[in-house]
C-alpha positions in Angstrom: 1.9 -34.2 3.5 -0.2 -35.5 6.7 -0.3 -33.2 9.3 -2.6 -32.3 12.4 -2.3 -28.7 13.3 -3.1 -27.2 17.1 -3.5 -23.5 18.1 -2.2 -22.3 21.3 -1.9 -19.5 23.4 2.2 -19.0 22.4 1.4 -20.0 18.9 1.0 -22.9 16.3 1.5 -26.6 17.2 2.5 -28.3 13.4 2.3 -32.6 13.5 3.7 -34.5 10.7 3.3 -38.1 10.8 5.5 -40.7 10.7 8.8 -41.7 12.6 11.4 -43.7 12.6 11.8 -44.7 15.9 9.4 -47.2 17.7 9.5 -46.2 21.4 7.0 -48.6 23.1 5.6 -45.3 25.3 5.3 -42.7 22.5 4.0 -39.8 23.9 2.0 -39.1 20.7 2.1 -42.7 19.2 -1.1 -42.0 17.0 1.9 -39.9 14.9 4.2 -43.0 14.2 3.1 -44.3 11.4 3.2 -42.2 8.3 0.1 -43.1 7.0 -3.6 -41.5 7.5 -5.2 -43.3 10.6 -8.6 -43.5 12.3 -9.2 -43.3 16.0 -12.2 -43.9 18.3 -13.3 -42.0 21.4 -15.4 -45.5 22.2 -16.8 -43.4 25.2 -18.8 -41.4 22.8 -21.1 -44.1 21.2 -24.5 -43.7 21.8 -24.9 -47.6 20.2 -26.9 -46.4 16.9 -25.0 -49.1 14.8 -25.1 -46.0 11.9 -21.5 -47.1 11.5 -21.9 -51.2 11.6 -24.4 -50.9 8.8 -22.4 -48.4 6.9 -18.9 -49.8 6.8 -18.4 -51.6 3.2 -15.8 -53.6 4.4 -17.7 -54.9 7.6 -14.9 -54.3 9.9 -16.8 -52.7 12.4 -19.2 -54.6 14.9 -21.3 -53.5 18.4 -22.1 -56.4 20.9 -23.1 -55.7 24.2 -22.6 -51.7 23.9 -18.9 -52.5 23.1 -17.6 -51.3 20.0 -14.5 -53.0 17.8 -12.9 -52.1 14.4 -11.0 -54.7 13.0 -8.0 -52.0 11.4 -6.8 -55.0 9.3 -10.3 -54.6 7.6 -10.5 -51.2 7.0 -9.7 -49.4 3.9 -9.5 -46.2 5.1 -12.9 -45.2 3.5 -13.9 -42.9 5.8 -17.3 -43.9 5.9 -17.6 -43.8 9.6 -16.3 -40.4 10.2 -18.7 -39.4 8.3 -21.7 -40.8 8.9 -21.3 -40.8 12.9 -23.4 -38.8 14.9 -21.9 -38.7 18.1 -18.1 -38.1 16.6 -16.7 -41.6 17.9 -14.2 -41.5 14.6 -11.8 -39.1 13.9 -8.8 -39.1 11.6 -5.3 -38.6 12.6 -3.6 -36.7 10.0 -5.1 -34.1 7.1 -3.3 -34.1 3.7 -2.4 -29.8 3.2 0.0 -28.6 1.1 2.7 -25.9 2.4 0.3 -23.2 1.3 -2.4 -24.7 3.3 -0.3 -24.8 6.2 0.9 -21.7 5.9 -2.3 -19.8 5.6 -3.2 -21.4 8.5 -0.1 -20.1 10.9 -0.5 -16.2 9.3 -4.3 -16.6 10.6 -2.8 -16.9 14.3 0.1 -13.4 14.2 -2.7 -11.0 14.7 -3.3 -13.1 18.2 0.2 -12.4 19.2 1.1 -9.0 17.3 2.9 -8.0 21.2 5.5 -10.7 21.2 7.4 -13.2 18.5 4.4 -15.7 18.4 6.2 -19.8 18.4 5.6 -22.4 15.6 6.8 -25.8 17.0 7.5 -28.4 14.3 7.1 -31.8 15.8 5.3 -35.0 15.8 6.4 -38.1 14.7 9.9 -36.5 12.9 9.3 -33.7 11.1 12.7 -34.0 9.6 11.7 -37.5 7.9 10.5 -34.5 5.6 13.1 -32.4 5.4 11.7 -30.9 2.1 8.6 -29.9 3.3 9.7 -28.8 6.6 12.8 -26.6 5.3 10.1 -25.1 3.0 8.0 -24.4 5.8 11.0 -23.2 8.5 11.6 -20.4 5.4 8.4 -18.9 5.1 7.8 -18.8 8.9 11.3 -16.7 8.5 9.6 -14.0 6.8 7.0 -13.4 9.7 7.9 -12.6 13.9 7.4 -16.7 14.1 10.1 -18.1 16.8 11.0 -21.1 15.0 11.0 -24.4 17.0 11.3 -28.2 16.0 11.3 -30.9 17.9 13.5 -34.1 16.9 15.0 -37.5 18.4 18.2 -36.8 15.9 17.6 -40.2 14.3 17.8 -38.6 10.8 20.9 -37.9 8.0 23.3 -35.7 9.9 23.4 -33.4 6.6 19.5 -32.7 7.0 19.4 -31.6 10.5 22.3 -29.3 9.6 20.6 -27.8 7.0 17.3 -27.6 9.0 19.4 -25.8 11.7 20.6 -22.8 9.6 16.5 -22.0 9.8 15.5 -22.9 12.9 15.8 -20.9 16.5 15.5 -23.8 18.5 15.7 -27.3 18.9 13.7 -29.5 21.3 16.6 -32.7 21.1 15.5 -35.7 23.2 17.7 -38.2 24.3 16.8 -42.0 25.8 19.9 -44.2 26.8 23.6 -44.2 26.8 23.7 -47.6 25.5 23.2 -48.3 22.0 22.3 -51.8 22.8 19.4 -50.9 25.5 18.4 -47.8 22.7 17.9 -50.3 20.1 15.8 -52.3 22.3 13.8 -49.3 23.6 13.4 -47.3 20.3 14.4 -50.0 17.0 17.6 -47.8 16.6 21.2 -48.1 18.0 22.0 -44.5 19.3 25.3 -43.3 17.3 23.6 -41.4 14.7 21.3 -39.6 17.2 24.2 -38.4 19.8 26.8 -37.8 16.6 24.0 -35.4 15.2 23.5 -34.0 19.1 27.4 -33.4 18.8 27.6 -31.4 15.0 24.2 -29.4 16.3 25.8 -28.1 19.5 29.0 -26.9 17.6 26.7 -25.1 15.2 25.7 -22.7 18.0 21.9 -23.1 17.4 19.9 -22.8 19.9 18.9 -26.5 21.8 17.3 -27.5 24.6 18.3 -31.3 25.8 15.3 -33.6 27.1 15.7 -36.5 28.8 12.6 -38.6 29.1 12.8 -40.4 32.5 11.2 -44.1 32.3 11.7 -46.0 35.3 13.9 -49.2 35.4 15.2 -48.3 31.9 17.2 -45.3 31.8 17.3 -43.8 35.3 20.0 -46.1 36.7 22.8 -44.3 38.2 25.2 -45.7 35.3 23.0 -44.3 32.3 22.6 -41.0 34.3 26.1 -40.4 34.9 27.0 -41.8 31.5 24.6 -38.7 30.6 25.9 -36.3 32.3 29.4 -36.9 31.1 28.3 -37.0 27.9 26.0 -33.4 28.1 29.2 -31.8 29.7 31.2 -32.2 26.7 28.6 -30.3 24.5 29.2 -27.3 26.1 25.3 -26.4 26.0 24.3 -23.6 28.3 20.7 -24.1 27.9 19.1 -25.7 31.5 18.3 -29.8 30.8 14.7 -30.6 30.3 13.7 -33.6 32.5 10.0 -35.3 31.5 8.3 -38.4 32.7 4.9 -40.1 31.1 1.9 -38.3 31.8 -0.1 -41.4 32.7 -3.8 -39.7 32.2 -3.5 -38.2 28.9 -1.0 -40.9 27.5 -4.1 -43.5 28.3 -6.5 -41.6 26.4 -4.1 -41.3 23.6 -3.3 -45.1 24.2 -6.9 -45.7 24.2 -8.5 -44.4 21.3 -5.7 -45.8 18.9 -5.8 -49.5 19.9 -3.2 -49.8 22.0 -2.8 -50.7 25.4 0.4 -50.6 27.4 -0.1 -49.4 30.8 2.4 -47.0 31.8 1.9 -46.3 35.4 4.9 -48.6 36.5 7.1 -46.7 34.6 6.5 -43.6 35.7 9.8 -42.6 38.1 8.7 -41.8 41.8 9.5 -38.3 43.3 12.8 -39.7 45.2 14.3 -41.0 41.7 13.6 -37.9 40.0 15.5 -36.0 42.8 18.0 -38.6 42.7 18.7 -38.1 39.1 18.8 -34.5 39.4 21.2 -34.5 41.9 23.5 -36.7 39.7 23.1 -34.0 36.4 24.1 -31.1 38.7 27.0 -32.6 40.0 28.5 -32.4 36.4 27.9 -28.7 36.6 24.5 -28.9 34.4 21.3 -26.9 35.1 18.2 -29.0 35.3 14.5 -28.0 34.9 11.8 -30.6 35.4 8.5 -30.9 34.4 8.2 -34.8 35.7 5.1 -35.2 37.7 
């Protein structure tokens, strides 16, 4: 499997790649695609050409201190990772096994031997592999791991059911109301996604809603109310999550894997946030924000 693993204060951070939705501001879009993906941090060339001269495929050029890799050239050789100096290339993804995962989460309990330290599945989807990640979910079981995974609910309604009987909580982000604008924002009507949302919150487990705010596209007053409605039949005591686009970070991201949508018009001002707020409450929810 292709993963990218982060160590935190509260625990282990687990990325798989790949997803199945195509959400225009991804807030970790170098984890959409399932394959094995190189990245430059342009900002780091020192100019040394090390990696024009030593790219078989010649998909990688310098002119006028500005570097370019043509991606539709590369064959993922890796020749330039390695032979940088200054680290401009990175990969986004390692192949480990379950073991190799593993090993590396039991190096991190004697860091947090006071309290249950967290594991957070996410990425991408970690349930486009439900295999690997049920496999994982019951060996972190057998350590004081508080077992987290983070999903959009796009996936088989049978996997995430079985994913939940190993799991202590969900992360569960929603995006619209309306199937017809979630297609267009994400590639994928909504059913599926709110059906699963509906079966997880009669299981009883454990999940904390987020709503991702982007401005002019689901923080009308008609999707929000829509939303509340719809969170108020779940029943879900945990408080709502609301998050905007962090616009700093998501550039560098944006940045170093070719893209280049510019997010700062769609980050909600401080009166909509409130605004929204104020709507959730009034259908008796509790709302936490971390929108900027």
């Amino acid at each position: 499997m292709l993963v990218s693993i982060n160590h935190g204060e509260t625990g282990t951070v687990i990325y798989f790649k790949g997803c199945s939705l195509q959400c225009p501001w991804c807030l970790h879009p170098e984890f959409i695609s399932p394959d094995l993906e190189i990245v430059c941090n342009r900002e780091n060339c020192i100019a040394c050409r090390e990696c024009v001269y030593g790219c078989p495929q010649e998909a990688i050029s310098l002119n006028e201190n500005s570097l370019y890799r043509k991606t539709n050239s590369c064959n993922l050789c890796l020749n330039c990772v390695e032979i940088c100096p200054s680290l401009v290339f990175s990969t986004v993804g390692e192949r480990q096994s379950c073991k190799q995962v593993m090993e590396q989460i039991e190096t991190q309990l004697p860091l947090h031997s006071q309290t249950a330290s967290q594991v957070l599945f996410t990425g991408g989807e970690p349930l486009l592999q439900p295999d690997t990640l049920i496999h994982l979910l019951d060996e972190c079981g057998k350590f004081p791991l508080h077992r987290v995974v983070s999903t959009s609910g796009s996936v088989p309604t049978s996997v995430l059911l079985q994913v939940a009987k190993r799991t202590d909580m969900f992360l569960y982000t929603i995006r619209h109301m309306d199937s017809d604008v979630h297609q267009q924002m994400t590639g994928q009507p909504n059913e599926l996604p709110l059906h699963n949302l509906r079966e997880l919150s009669a299981t009883g487990a454990g999940v904390q809603i987020r709503l991702l705010l982007i401005k002019n596209v689901n923080d009308s007053e008609e999707n929000i109310k829509a939303t509340g409605a719809f969170l108020t039949e779940l029943g879900n005591r945990n408080a709502i999550q609301l998050l905007s686009l962090d616009d700093i970070q998501h550039q560098t991201v944006r940045h170093k894997t070719g893209l280049s949508l510019r997010i700062q018009h769609l980050i909600p001002d401080e009166k909509s946030i409130l605004e929204v707020k104020s709507i959730l409450e009034a259908y008796g929810l509790q709302i936490t924000s971390k929108v900027k």
